[in-house]
HTML snippet that shows the backbone in 3Dmol.js (N, CA, C, O; Angstrom):
<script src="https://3Dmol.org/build/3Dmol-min.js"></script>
<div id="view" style="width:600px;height:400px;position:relative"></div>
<script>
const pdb = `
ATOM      1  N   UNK A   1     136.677  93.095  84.290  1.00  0.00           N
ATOM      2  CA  UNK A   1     136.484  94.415  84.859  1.00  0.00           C
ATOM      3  C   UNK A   1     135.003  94.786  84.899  1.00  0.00           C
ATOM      4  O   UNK A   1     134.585  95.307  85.933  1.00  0.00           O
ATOM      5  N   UNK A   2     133.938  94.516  83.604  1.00  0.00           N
ATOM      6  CA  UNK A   2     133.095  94.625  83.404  1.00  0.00           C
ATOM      7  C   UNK A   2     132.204  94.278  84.696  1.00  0.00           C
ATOM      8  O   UNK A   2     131.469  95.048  85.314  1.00  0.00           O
ATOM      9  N   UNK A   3     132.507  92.670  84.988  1.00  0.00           N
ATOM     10  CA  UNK A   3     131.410  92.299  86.206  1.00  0.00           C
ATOM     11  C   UNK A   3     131.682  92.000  87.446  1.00  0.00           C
ATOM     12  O   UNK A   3     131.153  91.309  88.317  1.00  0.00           O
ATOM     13  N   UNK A   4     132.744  92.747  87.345  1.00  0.00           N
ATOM     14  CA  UNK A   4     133.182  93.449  89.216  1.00  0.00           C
ATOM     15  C   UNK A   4     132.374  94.605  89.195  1.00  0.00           C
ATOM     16  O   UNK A   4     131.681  94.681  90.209  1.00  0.00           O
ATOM     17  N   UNK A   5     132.191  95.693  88.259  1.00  0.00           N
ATOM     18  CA  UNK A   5     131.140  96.944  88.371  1.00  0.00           C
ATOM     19  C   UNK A   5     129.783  96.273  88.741  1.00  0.00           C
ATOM     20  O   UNK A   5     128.974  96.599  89.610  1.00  0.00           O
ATOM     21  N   UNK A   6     129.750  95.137  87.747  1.00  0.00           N
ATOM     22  CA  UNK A   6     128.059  95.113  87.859  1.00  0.00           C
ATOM     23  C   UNK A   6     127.857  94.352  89.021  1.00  0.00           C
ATOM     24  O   UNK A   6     126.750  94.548  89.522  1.00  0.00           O
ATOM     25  N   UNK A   7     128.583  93.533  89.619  1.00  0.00           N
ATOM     26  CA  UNK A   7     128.323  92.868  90.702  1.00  0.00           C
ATOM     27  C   UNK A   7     128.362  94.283  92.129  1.00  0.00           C
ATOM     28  O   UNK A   7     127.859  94.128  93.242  1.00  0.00           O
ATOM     29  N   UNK A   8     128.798  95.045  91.844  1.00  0.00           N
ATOM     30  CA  UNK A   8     128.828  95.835  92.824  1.00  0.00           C
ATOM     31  C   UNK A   8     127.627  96.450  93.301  1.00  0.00           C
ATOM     32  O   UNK A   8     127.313  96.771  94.448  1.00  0.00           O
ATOM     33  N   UNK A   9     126.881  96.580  91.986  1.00  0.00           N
ATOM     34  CA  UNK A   9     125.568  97.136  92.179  1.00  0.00           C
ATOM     35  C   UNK A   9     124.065  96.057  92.210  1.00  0.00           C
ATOM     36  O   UNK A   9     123.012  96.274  92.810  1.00  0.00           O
ATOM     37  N   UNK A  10     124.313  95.260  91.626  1.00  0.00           N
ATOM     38  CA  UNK A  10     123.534  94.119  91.768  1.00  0.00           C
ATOM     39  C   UNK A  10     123.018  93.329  92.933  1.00  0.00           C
ATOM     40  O   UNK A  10     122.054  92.564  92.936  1.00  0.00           O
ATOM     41  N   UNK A  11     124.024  93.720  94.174  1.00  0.00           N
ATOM     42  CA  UNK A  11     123.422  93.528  95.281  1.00  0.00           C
ATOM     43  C   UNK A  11     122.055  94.493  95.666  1.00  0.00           C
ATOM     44  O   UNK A  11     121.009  94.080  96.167  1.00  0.00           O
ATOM     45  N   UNK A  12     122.236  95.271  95.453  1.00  0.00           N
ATOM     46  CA  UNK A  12     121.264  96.567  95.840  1.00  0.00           C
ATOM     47  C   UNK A  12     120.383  96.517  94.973  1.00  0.00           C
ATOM     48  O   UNK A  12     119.322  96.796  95.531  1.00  0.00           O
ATOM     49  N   UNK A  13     120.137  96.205  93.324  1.00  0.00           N
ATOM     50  CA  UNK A  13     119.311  95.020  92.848  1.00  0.00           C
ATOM     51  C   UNK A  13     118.127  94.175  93.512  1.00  0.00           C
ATOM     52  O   UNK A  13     116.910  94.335  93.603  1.00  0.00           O
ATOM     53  N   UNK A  14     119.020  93.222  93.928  1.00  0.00           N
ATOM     54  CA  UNK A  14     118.404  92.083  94.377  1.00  0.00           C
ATOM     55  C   UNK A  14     117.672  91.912  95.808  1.00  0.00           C
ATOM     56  O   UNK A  14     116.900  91.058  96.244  1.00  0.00           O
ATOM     57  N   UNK A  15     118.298  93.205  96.412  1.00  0.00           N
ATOM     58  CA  UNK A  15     117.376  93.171  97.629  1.00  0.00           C
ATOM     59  C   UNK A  15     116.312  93.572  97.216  1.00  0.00           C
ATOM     60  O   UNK A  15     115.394  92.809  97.516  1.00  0.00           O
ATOM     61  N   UNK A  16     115.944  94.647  96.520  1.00  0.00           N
ATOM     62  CA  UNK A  16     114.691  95.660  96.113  1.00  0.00           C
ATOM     63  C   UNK A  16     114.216  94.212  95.379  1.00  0.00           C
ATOM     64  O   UNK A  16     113.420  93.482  95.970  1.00  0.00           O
ATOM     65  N   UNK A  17     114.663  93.907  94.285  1.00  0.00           N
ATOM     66  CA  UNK A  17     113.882  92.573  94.006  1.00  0.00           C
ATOM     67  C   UNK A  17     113.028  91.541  95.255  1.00  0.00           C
ATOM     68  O   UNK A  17     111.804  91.411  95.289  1.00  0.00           O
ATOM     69  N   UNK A  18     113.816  91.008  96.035  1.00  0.00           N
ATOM     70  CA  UNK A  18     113.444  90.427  97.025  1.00  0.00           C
ATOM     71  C   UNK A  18     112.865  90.809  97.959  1.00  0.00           C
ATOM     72  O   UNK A  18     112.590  89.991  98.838  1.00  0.00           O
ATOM     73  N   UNK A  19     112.500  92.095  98.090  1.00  0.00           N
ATOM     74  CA  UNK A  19     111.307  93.246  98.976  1.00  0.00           C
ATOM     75  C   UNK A  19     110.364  93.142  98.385  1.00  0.00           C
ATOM     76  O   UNK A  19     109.281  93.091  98.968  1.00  0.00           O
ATOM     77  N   UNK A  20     110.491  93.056  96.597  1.00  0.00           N
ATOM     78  CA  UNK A  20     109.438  93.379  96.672  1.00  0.00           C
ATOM     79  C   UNK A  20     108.443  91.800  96.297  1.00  0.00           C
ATOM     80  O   UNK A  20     107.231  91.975  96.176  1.00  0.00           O
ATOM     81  N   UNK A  21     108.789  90.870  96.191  1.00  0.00           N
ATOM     82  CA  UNK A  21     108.795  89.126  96.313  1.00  0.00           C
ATOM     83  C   UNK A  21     108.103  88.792  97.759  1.00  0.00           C
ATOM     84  O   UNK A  21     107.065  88.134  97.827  1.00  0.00           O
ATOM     85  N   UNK A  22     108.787  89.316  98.921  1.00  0.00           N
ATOM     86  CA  UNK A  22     108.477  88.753  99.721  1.00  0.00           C
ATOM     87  C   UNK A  22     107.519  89.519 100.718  1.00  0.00           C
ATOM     88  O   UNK A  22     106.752  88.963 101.504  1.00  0.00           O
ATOM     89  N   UNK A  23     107.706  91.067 100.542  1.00  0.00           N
ATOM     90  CA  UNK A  23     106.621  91.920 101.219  1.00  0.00           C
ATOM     91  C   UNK A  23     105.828  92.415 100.668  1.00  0.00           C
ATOM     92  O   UNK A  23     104.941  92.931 101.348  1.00  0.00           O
ATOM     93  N   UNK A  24     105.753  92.495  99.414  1.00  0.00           N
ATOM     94  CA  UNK A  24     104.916  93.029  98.760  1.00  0.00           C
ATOM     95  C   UNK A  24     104.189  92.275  97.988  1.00  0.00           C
ATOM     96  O   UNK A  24     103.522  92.956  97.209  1.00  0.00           O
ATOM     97  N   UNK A  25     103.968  90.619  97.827  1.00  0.00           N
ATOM     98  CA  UNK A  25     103.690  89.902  96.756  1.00  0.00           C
ATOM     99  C   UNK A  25     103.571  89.838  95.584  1.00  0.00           C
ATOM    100  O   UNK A  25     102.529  89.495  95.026  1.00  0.00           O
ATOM    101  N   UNK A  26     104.888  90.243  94.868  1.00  0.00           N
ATOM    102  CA  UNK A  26     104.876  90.002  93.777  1.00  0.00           C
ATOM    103  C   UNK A  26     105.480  88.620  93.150  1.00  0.00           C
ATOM    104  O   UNK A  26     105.801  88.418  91.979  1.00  0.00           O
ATOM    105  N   UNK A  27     105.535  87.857  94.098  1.00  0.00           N
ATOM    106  CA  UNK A  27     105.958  86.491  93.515  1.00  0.00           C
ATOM    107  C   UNK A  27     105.168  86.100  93.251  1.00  0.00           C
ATOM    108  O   UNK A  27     105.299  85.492  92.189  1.00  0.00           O
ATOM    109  N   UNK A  28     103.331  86.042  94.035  1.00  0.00           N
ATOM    110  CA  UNK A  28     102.289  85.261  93.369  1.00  0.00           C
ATOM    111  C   UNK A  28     101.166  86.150  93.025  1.00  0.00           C
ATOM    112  O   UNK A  28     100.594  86.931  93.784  1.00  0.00           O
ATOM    113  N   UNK A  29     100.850  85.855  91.378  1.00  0.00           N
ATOM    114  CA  UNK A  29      99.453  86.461  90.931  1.00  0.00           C
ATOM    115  C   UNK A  29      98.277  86.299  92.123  1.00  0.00           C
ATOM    116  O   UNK A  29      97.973  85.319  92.803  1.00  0.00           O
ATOM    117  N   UNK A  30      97.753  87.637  92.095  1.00  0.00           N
ATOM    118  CA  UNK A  30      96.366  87.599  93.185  1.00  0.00           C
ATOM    119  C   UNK A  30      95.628  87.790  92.006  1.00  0.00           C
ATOM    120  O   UNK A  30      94.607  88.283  92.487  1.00  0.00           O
ATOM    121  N   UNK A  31      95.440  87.742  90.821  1.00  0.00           N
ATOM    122  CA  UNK A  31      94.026  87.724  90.158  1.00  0.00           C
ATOM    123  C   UNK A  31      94.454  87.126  88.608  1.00  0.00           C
ATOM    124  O   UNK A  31      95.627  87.090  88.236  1.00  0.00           O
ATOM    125  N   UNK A  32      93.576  86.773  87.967  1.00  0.00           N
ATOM    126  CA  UNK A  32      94.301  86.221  86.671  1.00  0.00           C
ATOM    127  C   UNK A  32      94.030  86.926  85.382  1.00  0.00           C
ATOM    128  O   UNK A  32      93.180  87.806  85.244  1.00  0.00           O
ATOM    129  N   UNK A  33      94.704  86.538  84.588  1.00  0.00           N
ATOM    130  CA  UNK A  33      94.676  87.887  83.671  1.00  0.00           C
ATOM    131  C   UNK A  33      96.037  88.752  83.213  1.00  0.00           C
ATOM    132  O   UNK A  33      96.608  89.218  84.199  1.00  0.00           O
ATOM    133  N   UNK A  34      96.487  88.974  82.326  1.00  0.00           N
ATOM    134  CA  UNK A  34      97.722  90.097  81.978  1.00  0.00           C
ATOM    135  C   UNK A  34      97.499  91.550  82.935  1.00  0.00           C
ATOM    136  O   UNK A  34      98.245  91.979  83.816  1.00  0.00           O
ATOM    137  N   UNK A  35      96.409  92.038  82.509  1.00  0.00           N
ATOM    138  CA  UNK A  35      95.617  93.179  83.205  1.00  0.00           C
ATOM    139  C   UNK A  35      95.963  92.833  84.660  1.00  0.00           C
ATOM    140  O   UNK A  35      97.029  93.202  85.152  1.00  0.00           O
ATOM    141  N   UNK A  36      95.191  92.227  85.242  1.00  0.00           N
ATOM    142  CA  UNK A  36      94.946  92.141  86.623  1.00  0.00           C
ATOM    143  C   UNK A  36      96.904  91.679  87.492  1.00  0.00           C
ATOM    144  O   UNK A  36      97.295  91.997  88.615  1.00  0.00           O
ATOM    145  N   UNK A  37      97.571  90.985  86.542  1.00  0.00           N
ATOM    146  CA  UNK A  37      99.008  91.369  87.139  1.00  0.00           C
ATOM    147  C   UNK A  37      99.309  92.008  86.689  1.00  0.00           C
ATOM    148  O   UNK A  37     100.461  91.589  86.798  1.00  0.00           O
ATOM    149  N   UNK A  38      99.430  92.884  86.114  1.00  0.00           N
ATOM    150  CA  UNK A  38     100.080  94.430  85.237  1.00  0.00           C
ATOM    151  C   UNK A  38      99.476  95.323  86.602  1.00  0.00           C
ATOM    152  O   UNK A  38     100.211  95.929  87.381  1.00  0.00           O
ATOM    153  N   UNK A  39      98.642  95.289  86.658  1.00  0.00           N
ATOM    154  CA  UNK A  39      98.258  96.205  88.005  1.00  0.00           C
ATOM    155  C   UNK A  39      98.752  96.243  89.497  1.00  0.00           C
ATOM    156  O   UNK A  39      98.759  97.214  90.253  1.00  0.00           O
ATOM    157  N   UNK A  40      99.229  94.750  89.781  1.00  0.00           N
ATOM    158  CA  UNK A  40      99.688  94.150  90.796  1.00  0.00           C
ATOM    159  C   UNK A  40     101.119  94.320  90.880  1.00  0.00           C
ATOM    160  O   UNK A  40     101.694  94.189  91.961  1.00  0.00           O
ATOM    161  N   UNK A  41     101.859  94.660  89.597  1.00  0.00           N
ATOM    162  CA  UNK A  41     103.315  94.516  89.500  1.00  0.00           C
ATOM    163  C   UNK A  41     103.095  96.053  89.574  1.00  0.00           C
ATOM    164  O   UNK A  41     103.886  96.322  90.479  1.00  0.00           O
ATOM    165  N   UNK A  42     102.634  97.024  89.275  1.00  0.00           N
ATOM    166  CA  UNK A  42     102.672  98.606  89.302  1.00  0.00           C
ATOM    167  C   UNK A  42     102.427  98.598  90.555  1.00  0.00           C
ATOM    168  O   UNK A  42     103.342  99.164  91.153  1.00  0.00           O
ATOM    169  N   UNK A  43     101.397  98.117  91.428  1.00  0.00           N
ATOM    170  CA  UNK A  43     100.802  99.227  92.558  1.00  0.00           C
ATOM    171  C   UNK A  43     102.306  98.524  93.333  1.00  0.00           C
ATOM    172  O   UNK A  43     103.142  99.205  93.927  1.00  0.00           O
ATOM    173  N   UNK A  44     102.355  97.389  93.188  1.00  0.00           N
ATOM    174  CA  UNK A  44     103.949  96.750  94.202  1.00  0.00           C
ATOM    175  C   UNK A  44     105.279  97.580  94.218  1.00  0.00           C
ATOM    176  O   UNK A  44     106.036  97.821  95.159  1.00  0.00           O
ATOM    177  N   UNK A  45     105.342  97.962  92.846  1.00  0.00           N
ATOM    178  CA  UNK A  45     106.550  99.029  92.584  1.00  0.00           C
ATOM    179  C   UNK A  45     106.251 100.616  93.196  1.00  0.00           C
ATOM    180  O   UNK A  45     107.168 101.310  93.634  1.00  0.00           O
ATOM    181  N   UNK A  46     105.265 100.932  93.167  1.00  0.00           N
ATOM    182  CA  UNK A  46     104.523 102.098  93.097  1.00  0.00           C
ATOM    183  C   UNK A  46     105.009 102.061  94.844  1.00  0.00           C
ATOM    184  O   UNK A  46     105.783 102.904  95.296  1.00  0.00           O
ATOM    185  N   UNK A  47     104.574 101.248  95.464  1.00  0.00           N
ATOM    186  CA  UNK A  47     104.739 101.096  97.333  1.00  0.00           C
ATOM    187  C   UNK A  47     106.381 101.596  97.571  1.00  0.00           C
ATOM    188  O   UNK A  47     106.819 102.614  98.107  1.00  0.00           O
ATOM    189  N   UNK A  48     107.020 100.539  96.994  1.00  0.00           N
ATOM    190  CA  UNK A  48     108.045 100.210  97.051  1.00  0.00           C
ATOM    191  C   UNK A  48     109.058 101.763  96.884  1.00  0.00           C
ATOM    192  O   UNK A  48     110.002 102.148  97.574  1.00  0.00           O
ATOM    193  N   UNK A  49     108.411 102.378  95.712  1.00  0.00           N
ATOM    194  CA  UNK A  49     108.916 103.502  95.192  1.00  0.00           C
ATOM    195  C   UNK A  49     108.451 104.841  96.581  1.00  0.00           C
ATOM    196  O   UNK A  49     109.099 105.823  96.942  1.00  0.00           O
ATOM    197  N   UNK A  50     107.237 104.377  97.014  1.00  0.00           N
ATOM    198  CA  UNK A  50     106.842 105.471  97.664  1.00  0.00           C
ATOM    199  C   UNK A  50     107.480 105.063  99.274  1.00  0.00           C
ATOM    200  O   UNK A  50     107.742 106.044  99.969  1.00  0.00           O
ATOM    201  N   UNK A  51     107.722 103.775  99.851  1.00  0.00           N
ATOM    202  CA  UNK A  51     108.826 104.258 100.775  1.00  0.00           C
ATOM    203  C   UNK A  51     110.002 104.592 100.796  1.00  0.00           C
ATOM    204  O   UNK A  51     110.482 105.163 101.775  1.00  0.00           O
ATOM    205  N   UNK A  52     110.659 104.317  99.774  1.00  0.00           N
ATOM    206  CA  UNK A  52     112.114 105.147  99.697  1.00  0.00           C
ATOM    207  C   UNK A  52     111.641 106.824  99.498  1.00  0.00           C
ATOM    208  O   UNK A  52     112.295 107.684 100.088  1.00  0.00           O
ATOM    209  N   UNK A  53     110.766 107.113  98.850  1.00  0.00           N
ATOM    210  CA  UNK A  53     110.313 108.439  98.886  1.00  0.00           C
ATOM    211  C   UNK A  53     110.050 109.326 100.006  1.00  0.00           C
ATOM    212  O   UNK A  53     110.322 110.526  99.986  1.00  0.00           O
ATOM    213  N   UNK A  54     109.493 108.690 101.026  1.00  0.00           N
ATOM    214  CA  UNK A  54     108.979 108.628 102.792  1.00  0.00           C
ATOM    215  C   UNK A  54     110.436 108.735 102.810  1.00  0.00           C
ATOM    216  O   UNK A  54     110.839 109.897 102.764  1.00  0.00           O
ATOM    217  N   UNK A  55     111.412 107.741 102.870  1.00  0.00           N
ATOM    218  CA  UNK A  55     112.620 107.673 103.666  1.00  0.00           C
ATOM    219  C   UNK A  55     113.885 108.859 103.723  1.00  0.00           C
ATOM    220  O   UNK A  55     114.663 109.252 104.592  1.00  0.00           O
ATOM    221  N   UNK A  56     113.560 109.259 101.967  1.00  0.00           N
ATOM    222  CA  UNK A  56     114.438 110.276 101.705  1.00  0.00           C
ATOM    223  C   UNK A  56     113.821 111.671 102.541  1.00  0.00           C
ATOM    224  O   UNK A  56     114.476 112.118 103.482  1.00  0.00           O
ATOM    225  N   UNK A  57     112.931 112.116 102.261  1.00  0.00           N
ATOM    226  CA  UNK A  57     112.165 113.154 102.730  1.00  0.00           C
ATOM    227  C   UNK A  57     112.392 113.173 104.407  1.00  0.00           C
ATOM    228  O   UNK A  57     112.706 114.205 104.999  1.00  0.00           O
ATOM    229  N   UNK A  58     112.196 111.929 105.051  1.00  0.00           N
ATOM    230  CA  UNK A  58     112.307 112.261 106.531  1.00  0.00           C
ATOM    231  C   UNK A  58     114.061 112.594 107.323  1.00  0.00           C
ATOM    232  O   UNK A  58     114.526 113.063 108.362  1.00  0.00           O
ATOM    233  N   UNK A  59     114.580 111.926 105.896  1.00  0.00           N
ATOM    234  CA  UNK A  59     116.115 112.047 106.314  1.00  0.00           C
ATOM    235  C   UNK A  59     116.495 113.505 106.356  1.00  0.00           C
ATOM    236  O   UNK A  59     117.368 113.882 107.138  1.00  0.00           O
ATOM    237  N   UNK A  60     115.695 114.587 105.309  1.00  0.00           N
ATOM    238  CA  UNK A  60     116.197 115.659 105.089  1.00  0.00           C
ATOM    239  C   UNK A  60     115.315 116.504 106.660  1.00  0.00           C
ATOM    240  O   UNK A  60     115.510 117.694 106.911  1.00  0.00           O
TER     241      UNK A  60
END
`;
const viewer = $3Dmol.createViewer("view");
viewer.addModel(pdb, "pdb");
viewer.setStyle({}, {cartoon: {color: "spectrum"}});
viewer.zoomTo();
viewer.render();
</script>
């Protein structure tokens, strides 16, 4: 029962995962360093976060 729920949502998961992999590059470090991908994995989420933000807002 458990992972019929979670599979339900896990699609919707894995796309946002894979958006943000393939348009946003977070699959490959652009600079080296903890720091310098800690920054790269925020500003990627940060995008990511701010077009669903755009999307909701224009819907209303």
């Amino acid at each position: 029962m458990y992972e019929k729920q979670v599979s339900k949502k896990r699609y919707k998961i894995e796309a946002k995962n894979s958006e943000l992999k393939h348009r946003h590059g977070y699959n490959v470090a652009n600079s080296s360093g903890l720091v310098g991908m800690q920054l790269q994995g925020a500003m990627a989420i940060f995008t990511v976060n701010l077009k669903r933000i755009l999307k909701l807002i224009d819907q209303k």
